[in-house]
N, C-alpha and C positions, 0 to 999 in steps of 0.2 A: 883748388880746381874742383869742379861738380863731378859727382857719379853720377853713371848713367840713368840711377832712376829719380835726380834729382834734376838731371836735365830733361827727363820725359816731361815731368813735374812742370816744370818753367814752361816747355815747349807748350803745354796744354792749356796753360795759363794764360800765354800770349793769343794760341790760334783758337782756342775754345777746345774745337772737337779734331782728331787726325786719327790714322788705321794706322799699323805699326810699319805698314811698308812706307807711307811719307815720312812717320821720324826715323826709320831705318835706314833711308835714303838721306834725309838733313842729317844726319848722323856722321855717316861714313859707315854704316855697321851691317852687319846680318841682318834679314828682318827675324828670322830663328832667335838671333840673342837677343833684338829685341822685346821680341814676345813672352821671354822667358823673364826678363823685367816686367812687363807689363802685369804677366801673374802673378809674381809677389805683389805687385803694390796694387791689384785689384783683390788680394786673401786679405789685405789689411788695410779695405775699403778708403786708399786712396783714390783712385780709378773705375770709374762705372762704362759699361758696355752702352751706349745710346741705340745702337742699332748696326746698319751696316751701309758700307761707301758700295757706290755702283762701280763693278765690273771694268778693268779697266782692258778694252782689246777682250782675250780669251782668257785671261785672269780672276778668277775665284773673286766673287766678293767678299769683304774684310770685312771686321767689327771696327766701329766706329768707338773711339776713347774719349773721354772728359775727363774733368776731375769730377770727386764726389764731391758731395756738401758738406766732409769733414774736410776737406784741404782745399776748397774752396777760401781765397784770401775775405775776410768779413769786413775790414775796410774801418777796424773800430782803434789799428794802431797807435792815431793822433788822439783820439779823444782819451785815452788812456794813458799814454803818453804824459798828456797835460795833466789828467786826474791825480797821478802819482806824484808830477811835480810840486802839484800843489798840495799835498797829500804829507807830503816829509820838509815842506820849506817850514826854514827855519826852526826844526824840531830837534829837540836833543835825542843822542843814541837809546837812553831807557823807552824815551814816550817813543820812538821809532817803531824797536822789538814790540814793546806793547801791541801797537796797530797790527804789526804785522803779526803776530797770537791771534788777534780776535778775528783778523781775516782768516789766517787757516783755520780758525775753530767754526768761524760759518761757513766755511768751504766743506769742513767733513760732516757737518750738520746732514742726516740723511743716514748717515751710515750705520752698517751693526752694531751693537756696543762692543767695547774693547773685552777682551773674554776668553777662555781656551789658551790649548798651545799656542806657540808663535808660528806653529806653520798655520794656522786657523787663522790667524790673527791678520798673517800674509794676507792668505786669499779674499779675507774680505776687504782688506786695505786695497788692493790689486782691483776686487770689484767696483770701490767708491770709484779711483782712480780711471776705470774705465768710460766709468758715467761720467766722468770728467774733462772727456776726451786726452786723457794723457798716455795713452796705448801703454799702457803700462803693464810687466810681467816679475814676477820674483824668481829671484835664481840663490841656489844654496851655495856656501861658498866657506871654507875651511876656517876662515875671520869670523864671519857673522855672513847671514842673509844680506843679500842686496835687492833691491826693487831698482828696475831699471824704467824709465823712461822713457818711451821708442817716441814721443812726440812732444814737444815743449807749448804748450798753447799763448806761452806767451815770446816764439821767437822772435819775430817781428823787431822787439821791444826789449832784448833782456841785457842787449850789452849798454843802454840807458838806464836800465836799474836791475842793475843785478842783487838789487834785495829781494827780486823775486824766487832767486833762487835760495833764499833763507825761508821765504815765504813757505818753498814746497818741504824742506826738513823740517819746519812746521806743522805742515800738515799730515807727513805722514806719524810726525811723533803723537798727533791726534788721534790717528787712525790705527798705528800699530800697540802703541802704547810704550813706546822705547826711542831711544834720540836717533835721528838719522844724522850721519853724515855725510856731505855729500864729496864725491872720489873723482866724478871727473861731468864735465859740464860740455857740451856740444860736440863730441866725439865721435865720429863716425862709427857706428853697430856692425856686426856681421852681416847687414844688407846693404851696407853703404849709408844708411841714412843717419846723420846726428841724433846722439843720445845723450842720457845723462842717470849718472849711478851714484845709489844711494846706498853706504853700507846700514843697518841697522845693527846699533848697539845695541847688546842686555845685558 
C-alpha cells in the first residue's frame, strides 16, 4: 500500500501540476495533513512551488505543486534495462563482481580522497553520494555507522538486477574506505518513503 507522500508523488506524475486542496480532496484527507506532507517532500526537493491556482468562490488562492527535476521519471529504465542485460549475459560470477568494481570506482571518481577519521570519511562519502542524487545521510549506530539511502536512482529497475545493489556497497567501500553491508533494501524511512541501509564495517 502507498504512503501518502508516495501517492502525492504519483498523483503529480499523472496530472502534472494540483494545489494541496485537489489532492486533499482525491484523497479523502485534511487539506492541513495534506500540506504538512507536501513540506517534507518539497525540504527534500521532491516537489516545486509553480506558482498559484485561481481563487476558488471566496477561497484563498493555493500554491500550485509539481514534481522537481530530481523525481521527475527520465524515461532511461528500458535502455538500461537492456544495457545490463547485455552487460552480464553469459559472464561468469568473478568477471561479473569485476565490472561491477570498476563501475563503482567510476562512480566515486570526483570525490575526496579516502583520509581522516571515519566520521570524515562519512561526510565526504554522504557528499559524493548526494551529487549522485542518492539523498543519502549517515547515522551513528552502536554496530558500526550506517549510511542510509533516502532515494534509490535505480528504482525503476532494481528488482531486475539486483546486482545494483552490490553495485552501491561498492561504491561506498570506494568512498568510505571500509566494506559496507547492506541491512535492508526498499524499506520504508521515518517519512514513509523506501530506503536502504548500509552498515559500514571497520
Amino acid at each position: 500500500m502507498q504512503s501518502t507522500r508516495e501517492r502525492i508523488l504519483d498523483f503529480l506524475n499523472h496530472h502534472g501540476r494540483a494545489s494541496a486542496h485537489q489532492m486533499a480532496r482525491a484523497f479523502g484527507m485534511s487539506s492541513a495533513n495534506l500540506r504538512h506532507h507536501l513540506a517534507i517532500l518539497h525540504d527534500r526537493d521532491l516537489v516545486e512551488i509553480l506558482g498559484e491556482s485561481p481563487a476558488e468562490g471566496r477561497g484563498r488562492r493555493e500554491h500550485l505543486y509539481a514534481l522537481s527535476n530530481a523525481a521527475k521519471p527520465q524515461n532511461l529504465e528500458l535502455l538500461t534495462g537492456i544495457l545490463l542485460d547485455e552487460y552480464g549475459r553469459a559472464d561468469l560470477p568473478k568477471q561479473t563482481a569485476a565490472r561491477l568494481r570498476r563501475l563503482a570506482k567510476r562512480m566515486s571518481a570526483g570525490a575526496q580522497p579516502i583520509r581522516g577519521h571515519i566520521t570524515q570519511r562519512l561526510v565526504a562519502a554522504v557528499s559524493r553520494l548526494t551529487e549522485l542524487a542518492y539523498q543519502p545521510r549517515w547515522e551513528a549506530q552502536p554496530q558500526a555507522p550506517q549510511i542510509v539511502l533516502g532515494h534509490c536512482p535505480y528504482a525503476a529497475i532494481i528488482a531486475d538486477h539486483p546486482e545494483l545493489c552490490k553495485m552501491d556497497a561498492l561504491l561506498l567501500q570506494e568512498l568510505v574506505g571500509e566494506k559496507a553491508e547492506q541491512l535492508t533494501k526498499m524499506k520504508p524511512g521515518p517519512n514513509g518513503l523506501p530506503e536502504c541501509v548500509f552498515a559500514v564495517k571497520q
